[in-house]
N, C-alpha and C positions, 0 to 999 in steps of 0.2 A: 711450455705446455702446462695445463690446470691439470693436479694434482688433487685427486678430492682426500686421499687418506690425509694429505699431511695438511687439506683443510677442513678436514674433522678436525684433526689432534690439533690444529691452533682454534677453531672452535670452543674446543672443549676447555683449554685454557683459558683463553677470555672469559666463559661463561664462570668457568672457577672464580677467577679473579671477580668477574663479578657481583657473584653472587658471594663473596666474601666482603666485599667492600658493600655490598648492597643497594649501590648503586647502576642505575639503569646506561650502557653504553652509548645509547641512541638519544636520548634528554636529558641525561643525566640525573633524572630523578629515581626514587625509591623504588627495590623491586621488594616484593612481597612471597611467600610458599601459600599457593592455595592448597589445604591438603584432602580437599574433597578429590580434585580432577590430580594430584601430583604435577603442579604446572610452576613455576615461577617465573612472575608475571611485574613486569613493568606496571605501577600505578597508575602512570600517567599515559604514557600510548599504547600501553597493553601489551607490549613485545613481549613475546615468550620465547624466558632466556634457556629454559629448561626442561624437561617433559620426562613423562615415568620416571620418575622419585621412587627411593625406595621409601616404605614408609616402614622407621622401624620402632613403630609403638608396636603394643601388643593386640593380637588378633582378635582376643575379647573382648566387651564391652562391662560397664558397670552404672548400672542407675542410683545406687546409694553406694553409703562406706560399707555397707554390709556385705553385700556383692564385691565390691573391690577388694575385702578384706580373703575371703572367701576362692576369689578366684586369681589370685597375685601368686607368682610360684618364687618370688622373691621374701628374702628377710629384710629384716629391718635395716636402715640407712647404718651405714657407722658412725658411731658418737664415741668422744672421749669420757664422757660421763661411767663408764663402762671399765673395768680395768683389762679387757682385750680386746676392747674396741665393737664390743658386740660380732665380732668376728666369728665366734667359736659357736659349732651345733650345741645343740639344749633337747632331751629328751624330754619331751610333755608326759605330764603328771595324768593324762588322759590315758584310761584303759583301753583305745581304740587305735588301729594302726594309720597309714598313709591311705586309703580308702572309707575312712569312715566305719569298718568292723571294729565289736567289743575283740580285744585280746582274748586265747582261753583261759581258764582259770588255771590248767598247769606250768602257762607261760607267764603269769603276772608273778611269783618269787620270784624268776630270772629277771623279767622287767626292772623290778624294784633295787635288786641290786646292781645292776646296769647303770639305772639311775643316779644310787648314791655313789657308786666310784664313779661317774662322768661328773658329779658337781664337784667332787673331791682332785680331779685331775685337772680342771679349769685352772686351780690356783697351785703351782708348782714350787713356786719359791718364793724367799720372803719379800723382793721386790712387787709380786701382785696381789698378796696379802695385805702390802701400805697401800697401796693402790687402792683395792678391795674396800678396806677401811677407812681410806682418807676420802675417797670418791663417793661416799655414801658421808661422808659428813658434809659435805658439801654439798649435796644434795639436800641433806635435809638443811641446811641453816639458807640455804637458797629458796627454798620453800618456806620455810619461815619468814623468810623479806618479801615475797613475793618476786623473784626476781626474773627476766623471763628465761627462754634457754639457750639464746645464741650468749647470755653473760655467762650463763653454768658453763657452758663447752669452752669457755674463754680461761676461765678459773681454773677449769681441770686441764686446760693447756698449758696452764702456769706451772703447777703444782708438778705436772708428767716432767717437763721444762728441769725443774727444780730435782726431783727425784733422779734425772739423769747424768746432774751435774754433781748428783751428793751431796747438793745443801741442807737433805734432813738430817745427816748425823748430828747429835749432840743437842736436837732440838725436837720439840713435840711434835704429832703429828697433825694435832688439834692445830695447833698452835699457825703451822705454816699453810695448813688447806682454809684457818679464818683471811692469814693475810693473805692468801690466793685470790680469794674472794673479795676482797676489799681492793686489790690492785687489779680486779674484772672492774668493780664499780665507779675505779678512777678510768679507766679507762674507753670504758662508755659512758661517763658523764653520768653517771646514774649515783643521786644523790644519795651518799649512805655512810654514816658518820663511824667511828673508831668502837663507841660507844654501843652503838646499835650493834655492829657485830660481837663485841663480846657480851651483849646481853643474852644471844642465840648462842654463844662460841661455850664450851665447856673451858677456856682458859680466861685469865685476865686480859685488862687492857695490854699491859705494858709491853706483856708476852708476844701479841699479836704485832703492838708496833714496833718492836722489835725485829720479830722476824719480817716484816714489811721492809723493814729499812735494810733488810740485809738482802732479803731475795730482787730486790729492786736492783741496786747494785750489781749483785751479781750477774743477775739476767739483763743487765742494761735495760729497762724497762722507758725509763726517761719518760714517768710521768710527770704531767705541768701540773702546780699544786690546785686546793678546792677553790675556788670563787665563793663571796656569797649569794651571787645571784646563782648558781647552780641547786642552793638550800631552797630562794623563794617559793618555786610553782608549791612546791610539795608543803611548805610551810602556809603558805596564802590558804592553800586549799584543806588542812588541818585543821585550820582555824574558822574556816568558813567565812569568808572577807572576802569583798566585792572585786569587780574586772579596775574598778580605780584606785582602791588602795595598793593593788600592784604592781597600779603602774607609777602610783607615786612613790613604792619604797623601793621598784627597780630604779628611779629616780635620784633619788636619795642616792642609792649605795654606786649609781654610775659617779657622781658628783664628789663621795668620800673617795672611791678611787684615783679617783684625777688629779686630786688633792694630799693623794697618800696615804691618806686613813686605814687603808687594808693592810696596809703594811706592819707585821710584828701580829694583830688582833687573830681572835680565830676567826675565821667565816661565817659561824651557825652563831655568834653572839654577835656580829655586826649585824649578820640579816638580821636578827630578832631585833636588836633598837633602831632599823628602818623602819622594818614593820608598825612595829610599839609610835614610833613618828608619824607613820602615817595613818594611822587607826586616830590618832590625835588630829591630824588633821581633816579627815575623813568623817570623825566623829560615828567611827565605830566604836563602841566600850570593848576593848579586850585587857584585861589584866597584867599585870607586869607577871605575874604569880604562871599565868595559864600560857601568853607566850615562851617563857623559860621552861615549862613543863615541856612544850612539842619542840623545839628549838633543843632540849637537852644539855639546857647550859642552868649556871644560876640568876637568880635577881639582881645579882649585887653588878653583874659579868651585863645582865641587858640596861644597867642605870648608869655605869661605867659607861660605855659603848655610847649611851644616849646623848651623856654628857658633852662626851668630845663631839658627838654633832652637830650638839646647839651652838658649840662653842667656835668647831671650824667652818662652818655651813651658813650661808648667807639665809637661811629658811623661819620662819614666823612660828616657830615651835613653842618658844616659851609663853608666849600670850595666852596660848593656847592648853600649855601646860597649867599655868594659874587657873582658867575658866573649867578645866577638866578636874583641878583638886577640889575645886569651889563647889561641884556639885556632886 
C-alpha cells in the first residue's frame, strides 16, 4: 500500500541531496534558487525540485552604502587585524543614543567616563597589549607597501600563531610582526624583498631575518624560496619597459634556471641583469645605475649576474653590448 508520509520524507531527501549536489535528478543537469518566486529549478527541464524557500536575507532594502550602512543591525565582520577580534562593544564618542537623540547634558560626565573605563577594560593583560601594539604595526608597515587585506589578516595570523606558542619572549616585537609580514608576502607570492620591509620596519635587516628564520621553523610554515621571475612584473613595470622586453627577460631567466644559474645568486640581482639583457636587446636605454636602484641591489651585483649570462647562455648579448658602449 502507497504510503504518502514516508513519500514525502523520501522526497524531501532526494531533493536535499539534490540540491546539495546541484544537480538535476531527472537530466542530470544544473539546478539553480530563483529567489524572486523561492523555487529551485532545474535549468534544463525546468523541474522544480523545491518551493517556499525560506529567504533568510534581510527584510530591508538598500539602494547605496549609505542606506545599507544605516540600516544593517549587525557589526562589523571579525578580523584578526583587531587584538579581540573586533568582537568586543565600543561606546561611540557620539552624544546621541540608539535612536538618534542628543544625550542630556547631566548624562554626558557619566557617559564620558563609561567611555574611558570601556577602552581601558578592552585590553586586560599584557598578551593584548602585544597584540594591541604589534597589530597596529602591522597595519601601518602594510599600508606603507601597499599591501591588500586578505595578506594583513595572514600576517596577523602569523604573529597571533607565534604569540601562542611563546615565540616572542627574548625578541622584539617590531621585529617579529616585520617577519610576520614578510612570511604573508612569501606566501602570497607577493613580491617584497627583506630590504623593503626594514626600510618601513623600526628594526634592522638581520633582526627581521632572523626572527623569520626562527618563526618559520617553529610554525612549520614550509615556505618555497623567491623566484626571480616573482621580482619581474613589478620590476618591468618600475621601469616602464615594454610587453617584449618581458617577455625576453622572463626568457632569459627561464633558460638561466634550466641551466642552474639561480642557484646560490639572489633573485632581485638575477632578474635585474635579465632585465639590463633585455633592454640591450630590446634597445631600450635603461642604466645599470637606475636598474640596481629599483631591483635594490648594487652595480657591481647587476654586472656580476650579467656576466655569468653572456657566459652560460647561448644569446647575442655581447654584440650588442659593444654597439650599446659605442653610442
Amino acid at each position: 500500500m502507497f504510503n504518502i508520509s514516508s513519500w514525502k520524507e523520501e522526497k524531501f531527501i532526494s531533493d536535499k541531496i539534490t540540491t546539495e549536489k546541484n544537480i538535476c535528478n531527472e537530466c542530470g543537469k544544473n539546478v539553480f534558487f530563483d529567489h524572486n518566486r523561492g523555487l529551485i529549478i532545474c535549468e534544463n527541464c525546468g523541474l522544480v525540485h523545491s518551493e517556499n524557500s525560506i529567504d533568510r536575507g534581510p527584510e530591508w532594502r538598500a539602494f547605496d552604502s549609505d542606506q545599507k550602512k544605516k540600516r544593517t543591525r549587525t557589526g562589523a565582520p571579525m578580523t584578526y587585524m583587531i587584538h579581540d577580534k573586533g568582537l568586543s562593544t565600543m561606546i561611540d564618542w557620539k552624544n546621541r543614543d540608539s535612536y538618534g537623540k542628543e544625550i542630556p547634558v547631566k548624562l554626558r560626565g557619566q557617559i564620558h567616563r563609561l567611555r574611558k573605563w570601556q577602552s581601558r577594560i578592552r585590553i586586560s593583560d599584557a598578551t593584548e597589549r602585544n597584540l594591541t601594539f604589534a597589530l597596529s604595526e602591522l597595519d601601518r608597515m602594510a599600508s606603507s607597501l601597499e599591501l591588500q587585506k586578505n595578506l594583513r589578516e595572514c600576517s596577523a595570523k602569523i604573529y597571533r600563531n607565534a604569540v601562542e606558542k611563546h615565540l616572542i619572549r627574548g625578541r622584539s616585537i617590531e621585529g617579529v610582526a616585520a617577519a610576520s609580514l614578510y612570511a604573508a608576502c612569501r606566501m602570497y607570492k607577493i613580491p617584497r624583498t627583506l630590504f623593503e620591509i626594514a626600510d618601513i620596519a623600526r628594526v634592522d635587516k638581520k633582526e627581521i631575518a632572523r626572527s623569520f628564520r626562527f618563526i618559520s621553523n617553529e610554525l612549520d610554515l614550509s615556505l618555497n624560496p623567491t623566484k626571480p621571475s616573482d621580482f619581474l612584473t613589478r620590476f618591468i613595470s618600475e621601469l616602464d619597459l615594454s610587453a617584449e622586453c618581458h617577455k625576453i627577460a622572463k626568457m632569459i631567466i627561464k633558460m638561466a634556471s634550466e641551466r642552474g644559474l639561480t642557484s646560490g645568486r639572489g633573485p632581485t640581482g638575477l632578474c635585474a641583469a635579465a632585465i639590463y639583457a633585455s633592454t640591450l636587446i630590446t634597445r631600450e636605454k635603461r642604466t645599470q645605475k637606475r636598474i640596481a636602484q629599483v631591483s635594490q641591489v648594487t652595480e657591481v651585483t647587476v654586472r656580476n649576474r650579467f656576466s655569468e649570462l653572456i657566459e652560460n647562455l647561448n644569446i647575442d648579448i655581447v654584440s650588442l653590448k659593444n654597439k650599446h658602449s659605442e653610442k
